[in-house]
N, C-alpha and C positions, 0 to 999 in steps of 0.2 A: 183650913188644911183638909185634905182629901188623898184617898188614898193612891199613890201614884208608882211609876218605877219610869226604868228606860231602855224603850223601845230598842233591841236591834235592828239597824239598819241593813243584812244580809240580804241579797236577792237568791232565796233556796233555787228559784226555775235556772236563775242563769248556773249556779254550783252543779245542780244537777245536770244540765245541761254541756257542762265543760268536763263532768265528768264522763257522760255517754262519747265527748269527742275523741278523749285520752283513751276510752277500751275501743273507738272506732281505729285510730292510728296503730295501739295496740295490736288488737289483731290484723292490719295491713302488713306491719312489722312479721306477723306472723306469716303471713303470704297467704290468709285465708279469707274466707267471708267475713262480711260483718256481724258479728254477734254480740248480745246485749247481754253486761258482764262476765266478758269472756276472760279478763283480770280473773279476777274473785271465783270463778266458776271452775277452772279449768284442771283438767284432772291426769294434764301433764304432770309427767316426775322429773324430765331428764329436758337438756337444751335441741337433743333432736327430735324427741314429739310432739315440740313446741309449734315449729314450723312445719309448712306443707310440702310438699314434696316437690312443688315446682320451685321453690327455694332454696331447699336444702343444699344444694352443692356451695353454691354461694355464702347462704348462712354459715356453712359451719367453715365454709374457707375465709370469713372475717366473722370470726366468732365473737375475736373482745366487740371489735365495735357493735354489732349486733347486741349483745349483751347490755353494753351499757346504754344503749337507744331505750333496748326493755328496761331495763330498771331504772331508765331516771323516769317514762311513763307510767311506771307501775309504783313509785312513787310519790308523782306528783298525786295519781290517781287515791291513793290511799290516806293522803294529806287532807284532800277534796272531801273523802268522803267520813276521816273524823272530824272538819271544819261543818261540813252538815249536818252529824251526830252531835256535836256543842251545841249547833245554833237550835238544832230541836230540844234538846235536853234544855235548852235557855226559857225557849218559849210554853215549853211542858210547867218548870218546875214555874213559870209564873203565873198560869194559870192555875197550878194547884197552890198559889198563895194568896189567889182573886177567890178561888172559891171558899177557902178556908177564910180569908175574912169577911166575906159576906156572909157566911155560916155564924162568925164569931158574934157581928157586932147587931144580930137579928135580935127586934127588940131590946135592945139596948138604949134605956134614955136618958143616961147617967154621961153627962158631956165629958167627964175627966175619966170615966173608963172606955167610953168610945175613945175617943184619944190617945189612951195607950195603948189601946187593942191595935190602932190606925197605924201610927209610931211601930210597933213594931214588927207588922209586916213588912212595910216600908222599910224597916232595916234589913228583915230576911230578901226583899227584893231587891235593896244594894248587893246585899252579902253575893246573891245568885249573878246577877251585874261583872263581879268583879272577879266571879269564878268564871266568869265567859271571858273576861278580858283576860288571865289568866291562861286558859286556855288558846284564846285567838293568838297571842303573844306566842306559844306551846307549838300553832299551827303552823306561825310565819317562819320560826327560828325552822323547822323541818324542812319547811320547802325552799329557804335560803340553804340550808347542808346539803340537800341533793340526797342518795342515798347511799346513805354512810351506813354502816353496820347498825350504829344505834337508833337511828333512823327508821331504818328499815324495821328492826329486829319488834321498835315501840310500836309502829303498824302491824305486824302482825301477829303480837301479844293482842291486840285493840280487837284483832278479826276483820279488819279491811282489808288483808293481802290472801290469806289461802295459803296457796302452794306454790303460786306464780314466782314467790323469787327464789325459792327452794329448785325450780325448774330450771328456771335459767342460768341460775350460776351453777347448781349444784354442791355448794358448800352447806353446810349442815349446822352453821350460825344460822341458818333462815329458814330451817325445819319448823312446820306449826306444829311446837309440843303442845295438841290438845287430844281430848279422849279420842275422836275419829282417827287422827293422822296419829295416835299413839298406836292403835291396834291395824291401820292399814301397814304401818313401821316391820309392828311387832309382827304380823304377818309375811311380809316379805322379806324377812331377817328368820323366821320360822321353815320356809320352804327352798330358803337357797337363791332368792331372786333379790337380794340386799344389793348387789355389786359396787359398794361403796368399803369406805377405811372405817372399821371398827372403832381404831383408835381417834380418828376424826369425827365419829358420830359420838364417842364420852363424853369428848372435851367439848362441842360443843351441847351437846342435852345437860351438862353438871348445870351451867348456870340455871337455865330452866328449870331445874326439877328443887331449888332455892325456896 
């Protein structure tokens, strides 16, 4: 016996790849150039700074549909990019349990404790195995919902999403409650430039702040 695990088979170029195509559609949707993560980057707050101005009429005169075009790309996109985040964290933590056993069983000539030492990386390499399938399972269920609130909301607790779905819908279940967008908030809430429902910003930061 030898010490072994199992490979995933993901193709990260083509993920990446399918990702760059989703922020290309993305910002077409927006009626601008093409930018490289213009999802994740964007430093829109509201549905019409989103789009370009040779747009805007149109955009905001079919808003749902435009809307939901954005969020189910900005979705898929954020799905993509924690299905990349596992298969890295897969191949990471297996390499630091190649090197921790090769560490372990150095000089070792004792065949029944090489053997356990062998034996139980092996098992931390299922263990990491079955937290990726775990995960991949986590992946597929997401991008079969679409973007549902909770969907959405586990994206960008995760940091694949930003402020992108925060923009386009403007509901405030999809505020990123984190330190930056806590005091960019508390800033615009500070100077009188909030223009949102107070009571719809409590109700939804309670959960968050859990």
């Amino acid at each position: 016996m030898s010490f072994h695990y199992t490979e995933d088979d993901a193709d990260l170029s083509g993920l990446i790849s399918a990702k760059l195509d989703l922020d290309r559609i993305f910002t077409k949707l927006r009626g601008d150039t093409v930018q490289y993560n213009d999802i994740v980057d964007t430093t829109a707050t509201e549905f019409s700074d989103l789009v370009s101005d040779s747009i805007r009429t149109v955009a905001t005169e079919n808003q749902d549909s435009w809307q939901s075009a954005m969020m189910a790309c900005i979705c898929a996109h954020g799905v993509i990019d924690q299905w990349i985040s596992d298969i890295r964290w897969y191949r990471d933590r297996i390499d630091e349990i190649q090197a921790d056993f090769s560490s372990s069983v150095t000089e070792v000539d004792d065949f029944t404790e090489y053997s356990a030492i062998e034996s139980s990386h092996i098992s931390q390499a299922q263990n990491a195995y079955e937290q990726l399938e775990i995960k991949s399972d986590s992946c597929s269920d997401m991008l079969a919902a679409g973007p549902t609130p909770e969907t959405v909301r586990q994206l960008i607790e995760a940091g694949h999403l930003g402020m992108a779905p925060f923009a386009v819908t403007g509901d405030y279940v999809y505020y990123p409650y984190d330190e930056s967008s806590a005091e960019d908030l508390a800033e615009r809430i500070r100077t009188g430039d909030f223009g949102g429902n107070y009571d719809d910003l409590h109700e939804a930061a309670a959960p968050a702040a859990l």
